[in-house]
C-alpha positions as a Markdown table, in Angstrom:
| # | Residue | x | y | z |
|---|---|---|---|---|
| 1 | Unk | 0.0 | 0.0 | 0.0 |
| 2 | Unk | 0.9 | 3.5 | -0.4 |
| 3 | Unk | -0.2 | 6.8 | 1.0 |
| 4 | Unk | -0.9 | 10.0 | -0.3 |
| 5 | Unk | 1.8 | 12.9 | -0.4 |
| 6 | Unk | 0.9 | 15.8 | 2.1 |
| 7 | Unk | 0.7 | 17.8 | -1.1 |
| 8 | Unk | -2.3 | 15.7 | -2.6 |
| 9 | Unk | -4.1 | 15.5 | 0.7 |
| 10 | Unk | -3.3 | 20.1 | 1.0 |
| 11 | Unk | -4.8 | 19.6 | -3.1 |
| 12 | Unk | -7.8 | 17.7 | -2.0 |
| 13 | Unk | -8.9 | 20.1 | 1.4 |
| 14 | Unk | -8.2 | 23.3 | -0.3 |
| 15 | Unk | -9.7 | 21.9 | -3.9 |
| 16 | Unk | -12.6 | 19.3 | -2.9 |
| 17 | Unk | -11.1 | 16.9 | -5.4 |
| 18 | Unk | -8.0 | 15.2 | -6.0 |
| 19 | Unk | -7.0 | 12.8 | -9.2 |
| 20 | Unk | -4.8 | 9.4 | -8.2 |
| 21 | Unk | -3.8 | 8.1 | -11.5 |
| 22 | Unk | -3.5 | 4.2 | -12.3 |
| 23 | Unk | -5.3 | 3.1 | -9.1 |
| 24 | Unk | -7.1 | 0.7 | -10.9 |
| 25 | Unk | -5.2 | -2.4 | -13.0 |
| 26 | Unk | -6.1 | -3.1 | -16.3 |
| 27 | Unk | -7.2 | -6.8 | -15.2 |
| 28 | Unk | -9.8 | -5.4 | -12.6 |
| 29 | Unk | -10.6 | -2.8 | -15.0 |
| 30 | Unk | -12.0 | -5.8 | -17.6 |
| 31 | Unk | -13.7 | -7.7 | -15.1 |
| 32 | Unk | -15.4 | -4.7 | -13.8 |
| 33 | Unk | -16.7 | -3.8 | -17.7 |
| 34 | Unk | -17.8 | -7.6 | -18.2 |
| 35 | Unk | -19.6 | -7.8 | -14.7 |
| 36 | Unk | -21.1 | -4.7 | -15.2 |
| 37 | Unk | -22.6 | -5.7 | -18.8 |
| 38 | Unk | -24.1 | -8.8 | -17.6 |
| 39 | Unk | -25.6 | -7.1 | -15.1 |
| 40 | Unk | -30.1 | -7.4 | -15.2 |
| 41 | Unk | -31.6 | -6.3 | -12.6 |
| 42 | Unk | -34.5 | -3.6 | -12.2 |
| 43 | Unk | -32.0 | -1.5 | -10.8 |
| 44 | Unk | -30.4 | -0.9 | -14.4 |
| 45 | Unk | -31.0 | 1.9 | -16.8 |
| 46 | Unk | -30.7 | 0.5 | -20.5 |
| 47 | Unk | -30.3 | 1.7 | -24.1 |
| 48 | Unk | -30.3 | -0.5 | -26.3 |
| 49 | Unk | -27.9 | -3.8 | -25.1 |
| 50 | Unk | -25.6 | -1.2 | -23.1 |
| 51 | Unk | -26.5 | -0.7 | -19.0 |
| 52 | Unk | -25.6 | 2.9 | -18.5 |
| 53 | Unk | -27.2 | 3.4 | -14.9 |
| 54 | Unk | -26.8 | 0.9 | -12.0 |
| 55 | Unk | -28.4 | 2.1 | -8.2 |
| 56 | Unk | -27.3 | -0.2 | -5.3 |
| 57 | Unk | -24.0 | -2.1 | -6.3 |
| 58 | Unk | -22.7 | -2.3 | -3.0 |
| 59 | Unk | -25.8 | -4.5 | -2.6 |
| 60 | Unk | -25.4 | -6.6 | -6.1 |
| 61 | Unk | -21.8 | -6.7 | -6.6 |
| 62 | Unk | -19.1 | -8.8 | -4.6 |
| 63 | Unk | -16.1 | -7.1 | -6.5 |
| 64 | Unk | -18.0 | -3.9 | -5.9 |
| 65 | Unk | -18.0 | -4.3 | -2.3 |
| 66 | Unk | -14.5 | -5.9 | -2.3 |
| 67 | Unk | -13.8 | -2.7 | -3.8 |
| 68 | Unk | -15.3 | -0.3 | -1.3 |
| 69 | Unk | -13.9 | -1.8 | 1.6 |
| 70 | Unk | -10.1 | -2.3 | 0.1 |
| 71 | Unk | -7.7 | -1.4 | 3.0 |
| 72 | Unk | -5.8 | 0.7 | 0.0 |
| 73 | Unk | -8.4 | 3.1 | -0.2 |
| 74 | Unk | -9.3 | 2.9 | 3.7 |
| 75 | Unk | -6.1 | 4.4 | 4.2 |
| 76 | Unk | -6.2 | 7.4 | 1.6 |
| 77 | Unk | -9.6 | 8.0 | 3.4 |
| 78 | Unk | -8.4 | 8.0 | 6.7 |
| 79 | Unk | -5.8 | 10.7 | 5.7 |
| 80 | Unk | -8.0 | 12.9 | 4.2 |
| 81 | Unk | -10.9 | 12.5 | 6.9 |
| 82 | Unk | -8.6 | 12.3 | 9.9 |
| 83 | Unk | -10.8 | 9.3 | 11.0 |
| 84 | Unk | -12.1 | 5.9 | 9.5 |
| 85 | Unk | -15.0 | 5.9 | 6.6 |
| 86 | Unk | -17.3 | 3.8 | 5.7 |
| 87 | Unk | -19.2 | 3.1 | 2.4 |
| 88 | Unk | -22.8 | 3.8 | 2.4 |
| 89 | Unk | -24.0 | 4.1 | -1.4 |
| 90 | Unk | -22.2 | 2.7 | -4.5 |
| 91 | Unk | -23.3 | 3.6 | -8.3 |
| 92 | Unk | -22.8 | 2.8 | -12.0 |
| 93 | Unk | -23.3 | 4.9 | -14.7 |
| 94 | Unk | -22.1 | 5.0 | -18.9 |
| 95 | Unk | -22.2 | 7.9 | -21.5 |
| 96 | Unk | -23.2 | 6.2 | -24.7 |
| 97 | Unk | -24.7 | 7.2 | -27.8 |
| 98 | Unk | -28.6 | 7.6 | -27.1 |
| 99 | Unk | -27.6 | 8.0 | -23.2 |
| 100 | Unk | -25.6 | 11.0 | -23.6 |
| 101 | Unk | -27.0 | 12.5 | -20.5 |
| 102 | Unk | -26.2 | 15.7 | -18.5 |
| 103 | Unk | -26.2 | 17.3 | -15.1 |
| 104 | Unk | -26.1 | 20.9 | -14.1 |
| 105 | Unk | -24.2 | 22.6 | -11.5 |
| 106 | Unk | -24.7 | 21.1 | -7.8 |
| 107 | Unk | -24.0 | 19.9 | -4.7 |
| 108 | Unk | -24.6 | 16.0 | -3.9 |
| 109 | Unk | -26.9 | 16.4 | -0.7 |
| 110 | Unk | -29.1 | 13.3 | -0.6 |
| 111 | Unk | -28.4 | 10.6 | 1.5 |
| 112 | Unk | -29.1 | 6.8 | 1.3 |
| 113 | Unk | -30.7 | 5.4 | 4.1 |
| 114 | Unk | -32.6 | 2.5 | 5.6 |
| 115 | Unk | -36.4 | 3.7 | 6.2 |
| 116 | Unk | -37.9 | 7.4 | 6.7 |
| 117 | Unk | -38.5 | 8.2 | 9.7 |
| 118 | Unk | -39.1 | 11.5 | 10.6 |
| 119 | Unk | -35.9 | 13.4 | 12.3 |
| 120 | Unk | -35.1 | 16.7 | 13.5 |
| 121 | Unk | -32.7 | 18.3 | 10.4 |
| 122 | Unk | -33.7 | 15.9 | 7.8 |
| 123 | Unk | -35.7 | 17.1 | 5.2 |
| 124 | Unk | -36.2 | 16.4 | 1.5 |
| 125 | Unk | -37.4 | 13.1 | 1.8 |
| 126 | Unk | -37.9 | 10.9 | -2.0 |
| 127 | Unk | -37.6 | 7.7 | -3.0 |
| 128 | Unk | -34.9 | 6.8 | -6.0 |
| 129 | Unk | -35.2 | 2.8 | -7.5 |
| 130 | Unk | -36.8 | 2.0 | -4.1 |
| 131 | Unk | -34.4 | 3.3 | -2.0 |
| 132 | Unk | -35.5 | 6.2 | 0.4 |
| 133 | Unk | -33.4 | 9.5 | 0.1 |
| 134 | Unk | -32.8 | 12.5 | 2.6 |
| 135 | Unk | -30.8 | 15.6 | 2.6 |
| 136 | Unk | -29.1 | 15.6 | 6.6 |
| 137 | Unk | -27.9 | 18.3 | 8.6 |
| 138 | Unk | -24.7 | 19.7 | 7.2 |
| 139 | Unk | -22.1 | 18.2 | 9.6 |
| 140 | Unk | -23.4 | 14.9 | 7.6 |
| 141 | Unk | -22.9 | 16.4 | 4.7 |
| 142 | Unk | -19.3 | 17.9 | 5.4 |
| 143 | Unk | -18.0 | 14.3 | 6.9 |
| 144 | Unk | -18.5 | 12.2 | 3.7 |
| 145 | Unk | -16.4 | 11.5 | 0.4 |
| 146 | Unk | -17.1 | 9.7 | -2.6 |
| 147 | Unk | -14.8 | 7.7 | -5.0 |
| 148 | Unk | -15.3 | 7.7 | -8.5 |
| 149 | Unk | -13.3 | 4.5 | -9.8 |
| 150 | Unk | -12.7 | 5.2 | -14.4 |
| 151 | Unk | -12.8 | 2.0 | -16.8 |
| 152 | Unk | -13.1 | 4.4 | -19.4 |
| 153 | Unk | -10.5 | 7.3 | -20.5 |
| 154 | Unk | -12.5 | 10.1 | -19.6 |
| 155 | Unk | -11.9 | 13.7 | -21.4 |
| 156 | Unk | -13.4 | 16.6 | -22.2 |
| 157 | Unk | -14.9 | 15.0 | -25.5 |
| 158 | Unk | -16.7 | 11.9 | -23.6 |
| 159 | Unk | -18.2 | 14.3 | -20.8 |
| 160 | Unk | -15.2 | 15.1 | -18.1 |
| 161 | Unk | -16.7 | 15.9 | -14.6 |
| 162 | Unk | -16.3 | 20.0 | -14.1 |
| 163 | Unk | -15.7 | 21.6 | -10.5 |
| 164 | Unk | -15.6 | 24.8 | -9.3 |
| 165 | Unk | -12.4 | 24.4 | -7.1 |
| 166 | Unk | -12.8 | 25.1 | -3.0 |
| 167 | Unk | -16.7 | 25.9 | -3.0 |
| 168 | Unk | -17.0 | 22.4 | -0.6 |
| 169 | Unk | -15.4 | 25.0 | 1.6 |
| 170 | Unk | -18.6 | 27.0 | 2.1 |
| 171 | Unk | -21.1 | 24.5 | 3.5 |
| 172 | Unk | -24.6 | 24.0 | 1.9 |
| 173 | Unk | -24.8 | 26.6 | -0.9 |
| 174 | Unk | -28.6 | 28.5 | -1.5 |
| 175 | Unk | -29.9 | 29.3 | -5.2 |
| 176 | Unk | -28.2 | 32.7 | -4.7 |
| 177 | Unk | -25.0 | 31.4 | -3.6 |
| 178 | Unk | -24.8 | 28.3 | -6.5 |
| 179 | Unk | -25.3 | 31.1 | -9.2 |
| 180 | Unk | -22.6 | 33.4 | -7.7 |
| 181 | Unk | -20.5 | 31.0 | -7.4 |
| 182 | Unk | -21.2 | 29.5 | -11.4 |
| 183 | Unk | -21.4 | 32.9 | -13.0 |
| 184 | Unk | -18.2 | 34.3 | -10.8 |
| 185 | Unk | -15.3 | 31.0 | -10.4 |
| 186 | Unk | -13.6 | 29.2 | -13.4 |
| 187 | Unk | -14.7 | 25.6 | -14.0 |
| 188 | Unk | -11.7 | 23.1 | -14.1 |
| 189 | Unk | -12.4 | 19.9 | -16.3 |
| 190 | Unk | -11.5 | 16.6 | -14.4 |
| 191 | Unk | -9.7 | 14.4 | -17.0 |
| 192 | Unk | -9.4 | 11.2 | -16.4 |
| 193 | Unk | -7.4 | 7.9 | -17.8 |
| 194 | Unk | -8.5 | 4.4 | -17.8 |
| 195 | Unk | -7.7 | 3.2 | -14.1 |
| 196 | Unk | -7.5 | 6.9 | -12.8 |
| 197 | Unk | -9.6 | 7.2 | -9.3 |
| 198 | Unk | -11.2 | 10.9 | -8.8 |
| 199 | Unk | -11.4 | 11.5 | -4.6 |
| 200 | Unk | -14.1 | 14.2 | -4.7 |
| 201 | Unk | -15.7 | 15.6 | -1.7 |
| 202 | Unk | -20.0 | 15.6 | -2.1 |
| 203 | Unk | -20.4 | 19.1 | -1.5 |
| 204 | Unk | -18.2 | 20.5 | -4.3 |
| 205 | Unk | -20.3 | 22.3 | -7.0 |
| 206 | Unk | -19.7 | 19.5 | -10.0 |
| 207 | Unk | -21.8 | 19.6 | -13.2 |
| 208 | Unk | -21.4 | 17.0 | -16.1 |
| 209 | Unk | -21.7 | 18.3 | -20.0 |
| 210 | Unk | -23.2 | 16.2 | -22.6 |
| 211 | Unk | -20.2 | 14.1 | -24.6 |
| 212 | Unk | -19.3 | 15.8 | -28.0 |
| 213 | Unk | -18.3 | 12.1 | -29.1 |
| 214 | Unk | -20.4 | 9.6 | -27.1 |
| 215 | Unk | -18.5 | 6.9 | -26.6 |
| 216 | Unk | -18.4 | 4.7 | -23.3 |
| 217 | Unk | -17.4 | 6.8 | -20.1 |
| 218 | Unk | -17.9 | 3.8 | -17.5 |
| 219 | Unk | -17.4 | 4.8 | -13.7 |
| 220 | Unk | -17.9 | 3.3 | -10.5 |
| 221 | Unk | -19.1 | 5.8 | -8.0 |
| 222 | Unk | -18.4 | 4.9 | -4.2 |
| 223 | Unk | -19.8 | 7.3 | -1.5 |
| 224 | Unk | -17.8 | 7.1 | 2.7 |
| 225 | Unk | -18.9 | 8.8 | 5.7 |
| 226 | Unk | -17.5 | 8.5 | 9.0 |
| 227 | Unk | -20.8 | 10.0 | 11.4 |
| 228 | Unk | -23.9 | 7.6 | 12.5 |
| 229 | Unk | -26.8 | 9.2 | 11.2 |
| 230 | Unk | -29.7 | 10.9 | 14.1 |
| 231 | Unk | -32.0 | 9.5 | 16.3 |
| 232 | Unk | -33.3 | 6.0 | 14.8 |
| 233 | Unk | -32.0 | 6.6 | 11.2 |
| 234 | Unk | -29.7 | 4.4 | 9.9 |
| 235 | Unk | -28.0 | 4.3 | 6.6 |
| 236 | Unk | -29.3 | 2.2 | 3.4 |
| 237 | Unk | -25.6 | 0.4 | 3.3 |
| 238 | Unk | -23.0 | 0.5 | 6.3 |
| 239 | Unk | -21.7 | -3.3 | 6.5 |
| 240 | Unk | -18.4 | -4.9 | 6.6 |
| 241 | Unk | -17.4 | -6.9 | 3.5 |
């Protein structure tokens, strides 16, 4: 195992995001792609023969969860979070041709979680593939971290992730404050390779453009937090492997 440099963990507290190159090997990579496309479940989102949207894998996927729980990446998260983390929601999802899909600037505030049950500071309650969702008060929100985990080589053509660098920084941002913050900070691109891990912390403004030339932008999207959630609630996945 190796650690991260005190510069990439500066990067990633100042920034809200920080790219580890070639975490992933090629082998793992394969099997991932394969597992993935003969995945059928009602939790996948289809066009065509090609799955671009999977919701629950930490449920559905051994390697998945082998994944989530490597001591590698306990380590790099206990660096950057001072304490241990623990995975709570895994995703899938593809840019393809006839699933070139987009999302606008924002800030990942719903959390995964058991059953609703109604608790002072959580609010927002919805339901997404039959799991329930809730936005939680904002120390929550600041004590989590997500993993985003590239089979594809992902540029600016294929639909990079943007960020608008240091605006986790500022806690839950209003309407007001989102379009400050769009119309008044430079958005950086996050470029990936094949293997390439993206640490990104959920409350970084992030949008994702349409590809120019859809071809297959296949990620694996692992959500940690480190707090027990209020009063009876419990999150939808915190188990060992």
């Amino acid at each position: 195992m190796h650690t991260l440099t005190p510069e990439q963990i500066c990067s990633y507290r100042q920034n809200g995001y920080l790219i580890v190159s070639k975490s992933l090997d090629p082998i793992s990579i394969e099997s991932f792609r394969e597992e993935f496309q003969r995945h059928h479940t009602q939790q996948s989102t289809k066009r065509g023969s090609s799955i671009y949207g999977v919701r629950n894998v930490l449920e559905d996927f051994d390697t998945v969860r082998t994944l989530a729980h490597s001591a590698q990446y306990a380590l790099w998260l206990k660096q950057l979070l001072i304490t241990d983390a623990f995975p709570t929601r895994g995703l899938y999802f593809d840019k393809l041709d006839g699933a070139n899909w987009h999302l606008p600037w924002h800030q990942d505030l719903a959390i995964a979680v058991k059953k609703k049950i109604d608790t002072e500071g959580y609010h927002g309650w919805s339901m997404k593939e039959g799991v329930t969702h809730v936005i939680p008060p904002l120390p929550i929100l600041e004590n989590r971290i997500a993993m985003r985990f590239h089979l594809d080589d992902c540029g600016i053509e294929n639909g990079a992730l943007n960020v608008l660098p240091g605006s986790h920084r500022h806690g839950k941002l209003s309407h007001q404050d989102l379009t400050q913050w769009t119309e008044g900070h430079s958005a950086v691109p996050c470029t990936c390779n094949k293997g390439d891990v993206l640490i990104i912390h959920p409350l970084v403004l992030h949008a994702s453009s349409p590809a120019i030339s859809p071809t297959h932008r296949r990620v694996i999207h692992i959500e940690y937090a480190t707090l027990p959630l209020d009063g009876n609630l419990e999150w939808h996945y915190h188990k060992h492997p």
